[in-house]
Backbone as CSV, one residue per row, in Angstrom:
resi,resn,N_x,N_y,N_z,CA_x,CA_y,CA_z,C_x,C_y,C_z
1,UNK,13.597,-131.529,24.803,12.654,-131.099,23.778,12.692,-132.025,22.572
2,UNK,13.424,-133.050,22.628,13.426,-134.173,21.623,12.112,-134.490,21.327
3,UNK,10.968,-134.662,21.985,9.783,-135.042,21.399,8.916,-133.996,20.752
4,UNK,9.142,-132.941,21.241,8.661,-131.455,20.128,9.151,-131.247,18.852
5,UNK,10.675,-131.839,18.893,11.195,-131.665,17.597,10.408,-132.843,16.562
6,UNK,10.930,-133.851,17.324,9.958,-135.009,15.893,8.777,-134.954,15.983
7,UNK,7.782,-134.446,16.986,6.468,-133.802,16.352,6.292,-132.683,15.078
8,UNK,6.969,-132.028,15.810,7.429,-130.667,14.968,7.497,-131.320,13.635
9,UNK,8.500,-131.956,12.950,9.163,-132.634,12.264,7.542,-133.447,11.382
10,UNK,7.591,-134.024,12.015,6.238,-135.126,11.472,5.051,-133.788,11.237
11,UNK,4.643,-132.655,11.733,3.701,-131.862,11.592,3.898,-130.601,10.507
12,UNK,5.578,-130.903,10.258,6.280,-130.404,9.007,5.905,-131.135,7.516
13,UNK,5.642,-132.432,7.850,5.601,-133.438,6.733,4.151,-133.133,5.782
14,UNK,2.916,-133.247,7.597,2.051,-132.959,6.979,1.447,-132.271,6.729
15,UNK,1.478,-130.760,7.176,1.358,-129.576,6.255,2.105,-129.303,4.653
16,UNK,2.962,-130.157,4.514,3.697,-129.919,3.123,2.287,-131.110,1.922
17,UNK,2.293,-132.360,2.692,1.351,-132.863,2.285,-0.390,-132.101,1.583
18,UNK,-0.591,-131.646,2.907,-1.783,-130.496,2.996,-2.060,-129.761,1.871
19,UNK,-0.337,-128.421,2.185,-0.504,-127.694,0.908,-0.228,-128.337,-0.416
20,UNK,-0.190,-129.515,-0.915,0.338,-129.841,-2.401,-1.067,-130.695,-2.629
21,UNK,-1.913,-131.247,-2.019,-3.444,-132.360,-2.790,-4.566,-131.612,-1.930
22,UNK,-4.139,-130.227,-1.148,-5.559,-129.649,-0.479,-4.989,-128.250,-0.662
23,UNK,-4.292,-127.226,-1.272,-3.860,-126.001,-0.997,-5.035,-125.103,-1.041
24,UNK,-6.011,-125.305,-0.728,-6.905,-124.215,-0.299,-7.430,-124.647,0.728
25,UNK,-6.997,-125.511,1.785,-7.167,-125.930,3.480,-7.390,-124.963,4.025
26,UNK,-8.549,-125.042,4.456,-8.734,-123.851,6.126,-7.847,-124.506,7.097
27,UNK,-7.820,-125.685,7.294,-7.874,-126.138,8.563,-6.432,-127.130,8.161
28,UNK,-5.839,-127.633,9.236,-4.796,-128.743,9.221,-4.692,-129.209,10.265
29,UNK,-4.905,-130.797,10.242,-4.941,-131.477,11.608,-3.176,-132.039,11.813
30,UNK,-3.127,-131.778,12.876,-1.367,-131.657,13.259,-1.369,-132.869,14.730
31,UNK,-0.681,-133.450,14.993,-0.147,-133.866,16.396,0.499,-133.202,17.215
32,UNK,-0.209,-133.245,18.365,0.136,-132.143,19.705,1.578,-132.042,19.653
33,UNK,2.054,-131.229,20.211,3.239,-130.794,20.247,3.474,-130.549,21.645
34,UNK,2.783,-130.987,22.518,3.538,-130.985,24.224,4.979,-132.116,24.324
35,UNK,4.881,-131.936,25.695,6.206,-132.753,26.003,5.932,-134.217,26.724
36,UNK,4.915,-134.323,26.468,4.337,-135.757,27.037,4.651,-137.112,25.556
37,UNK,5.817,-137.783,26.256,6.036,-138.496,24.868,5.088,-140.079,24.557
38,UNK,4.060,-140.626,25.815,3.480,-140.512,25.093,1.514,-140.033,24.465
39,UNK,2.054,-138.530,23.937,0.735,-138.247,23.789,0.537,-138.354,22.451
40,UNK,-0.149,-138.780,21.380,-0.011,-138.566,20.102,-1.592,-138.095,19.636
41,UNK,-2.163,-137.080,20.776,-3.543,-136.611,20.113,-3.575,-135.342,18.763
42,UNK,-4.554,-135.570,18.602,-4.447,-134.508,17.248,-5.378,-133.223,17.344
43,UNK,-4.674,-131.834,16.901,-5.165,-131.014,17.241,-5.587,-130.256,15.422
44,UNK,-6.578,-129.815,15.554,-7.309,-129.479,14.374,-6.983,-127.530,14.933
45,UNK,-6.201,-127.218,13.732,-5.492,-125.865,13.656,-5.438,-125.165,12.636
46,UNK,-6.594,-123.715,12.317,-6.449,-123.091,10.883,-5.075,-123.009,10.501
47,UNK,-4.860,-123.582,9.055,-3.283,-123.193,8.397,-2.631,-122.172,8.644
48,UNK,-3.036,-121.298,8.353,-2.691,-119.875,8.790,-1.402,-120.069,9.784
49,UNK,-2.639,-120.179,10.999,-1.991,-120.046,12.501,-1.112,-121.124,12.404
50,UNK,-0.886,-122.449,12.255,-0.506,-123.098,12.025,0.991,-122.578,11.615
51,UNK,1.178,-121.987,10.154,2.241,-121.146,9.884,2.653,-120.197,10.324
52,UNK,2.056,-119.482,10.746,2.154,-118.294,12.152,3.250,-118.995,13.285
53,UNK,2.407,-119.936,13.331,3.321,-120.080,14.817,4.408,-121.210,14.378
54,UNK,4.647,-121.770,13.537,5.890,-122.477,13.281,7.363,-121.517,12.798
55,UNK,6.748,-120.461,12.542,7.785,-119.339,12.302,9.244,-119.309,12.946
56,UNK,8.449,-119.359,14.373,9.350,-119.473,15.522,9.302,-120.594,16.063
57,UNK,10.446,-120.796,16.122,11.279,-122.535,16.371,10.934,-122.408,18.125
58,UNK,10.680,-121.213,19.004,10.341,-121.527,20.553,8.554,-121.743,20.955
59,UNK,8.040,-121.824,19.538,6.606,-121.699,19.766,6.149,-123.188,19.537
60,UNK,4.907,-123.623,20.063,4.637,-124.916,19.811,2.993,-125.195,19.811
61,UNK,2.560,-125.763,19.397,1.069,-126.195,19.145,0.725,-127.411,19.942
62,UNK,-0.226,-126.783,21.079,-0.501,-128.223,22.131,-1.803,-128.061,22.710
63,UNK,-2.151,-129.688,22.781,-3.916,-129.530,22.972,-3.990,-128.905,24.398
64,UNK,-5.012,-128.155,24.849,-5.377,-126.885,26.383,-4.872,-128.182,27.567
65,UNK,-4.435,-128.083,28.745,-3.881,-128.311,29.722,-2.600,-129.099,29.220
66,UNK,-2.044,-129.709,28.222,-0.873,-130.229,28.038,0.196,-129.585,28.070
67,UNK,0.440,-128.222,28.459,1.693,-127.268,28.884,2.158,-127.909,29.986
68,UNK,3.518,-127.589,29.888,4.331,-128.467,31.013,4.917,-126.892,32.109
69,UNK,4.316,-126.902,33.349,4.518,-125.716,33.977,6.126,-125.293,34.261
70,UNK,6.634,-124.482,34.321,8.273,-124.548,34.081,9.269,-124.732,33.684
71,UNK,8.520,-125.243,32.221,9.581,-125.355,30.947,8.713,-124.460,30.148
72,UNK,7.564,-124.439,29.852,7.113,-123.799,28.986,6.158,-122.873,29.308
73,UNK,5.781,-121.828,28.819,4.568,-120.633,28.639,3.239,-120.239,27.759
74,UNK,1.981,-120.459,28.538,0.724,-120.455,27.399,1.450,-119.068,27.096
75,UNK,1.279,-118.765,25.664,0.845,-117.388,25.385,-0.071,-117.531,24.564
76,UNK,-0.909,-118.069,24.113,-2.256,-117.977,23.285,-2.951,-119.118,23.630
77,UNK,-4.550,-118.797,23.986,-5.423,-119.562,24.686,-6.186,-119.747,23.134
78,UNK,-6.879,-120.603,22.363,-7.986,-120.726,21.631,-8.550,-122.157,22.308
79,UNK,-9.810,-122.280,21.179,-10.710,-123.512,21.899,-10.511,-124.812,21.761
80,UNK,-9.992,-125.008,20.682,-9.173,-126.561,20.446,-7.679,-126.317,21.064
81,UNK,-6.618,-125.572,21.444,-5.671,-125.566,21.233,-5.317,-123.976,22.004
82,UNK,-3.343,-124.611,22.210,-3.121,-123.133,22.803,-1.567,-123.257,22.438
83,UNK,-1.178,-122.540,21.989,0.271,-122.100,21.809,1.424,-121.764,22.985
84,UNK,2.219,-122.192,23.095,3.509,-122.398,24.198,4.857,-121.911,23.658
85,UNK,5.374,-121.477,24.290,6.711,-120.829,24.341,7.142,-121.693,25.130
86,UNK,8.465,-122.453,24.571,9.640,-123.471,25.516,10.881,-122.218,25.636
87,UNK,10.921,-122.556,27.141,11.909,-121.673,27.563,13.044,-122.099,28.228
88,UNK,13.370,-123.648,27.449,14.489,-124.874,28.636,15.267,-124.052,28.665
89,UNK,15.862,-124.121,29.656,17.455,-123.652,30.006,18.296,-124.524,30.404
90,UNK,18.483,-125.708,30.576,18.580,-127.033,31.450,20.181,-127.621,30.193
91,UNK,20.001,-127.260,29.090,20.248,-127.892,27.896,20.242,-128.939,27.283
92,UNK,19.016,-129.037,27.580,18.286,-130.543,26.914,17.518,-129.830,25.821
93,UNK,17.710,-128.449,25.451,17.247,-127.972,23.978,18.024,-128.501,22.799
């Protein structure tokens, strides 16, 4: 999950960016968060949800078919984007 984290990480940076020269953003464009290292597409995600789902450190933000089947779980389908649950057990978390 090394490449979720420094997405993660880098999609940490720029939501902090976001909220301090745009804090009334609907929207925040983030880099996918699958496990394909190298994918670096960008997914356009209301803030909100955005913060919603960074809450939890097993949730992740990734553009629709980039789920990796057997490490991870859609649990939320939207139209740009769908949210994943990593469930490694392997301990490469």
């Amino acid at each position: 999950m090394q490449v979720e984290r420094l997405f993660r990480a880098v999609n940490e940076q720029l939501a902090r960016i976001v909220r301090r020269f745009r804090p009334l953003a609907d929207d925040i464009e983030i880099i996918c968060e699958c496990s394909r290292q190298s994918c670096v597409e960008q997914v356009l995600v209301p803030t909100g949800e955005y913060e919603r789902v960074r809450r939890n450190p097993r949730l992740f933000i990734v553009k629709p078919a980039h789920d990796l089947a057997g490490v991870e779980e859609v649990v939320e389908e939207h139209y740009a984007y769908c949210v994943v649950r990593k469930d490694v057990t392997d301990g490469s978390s």
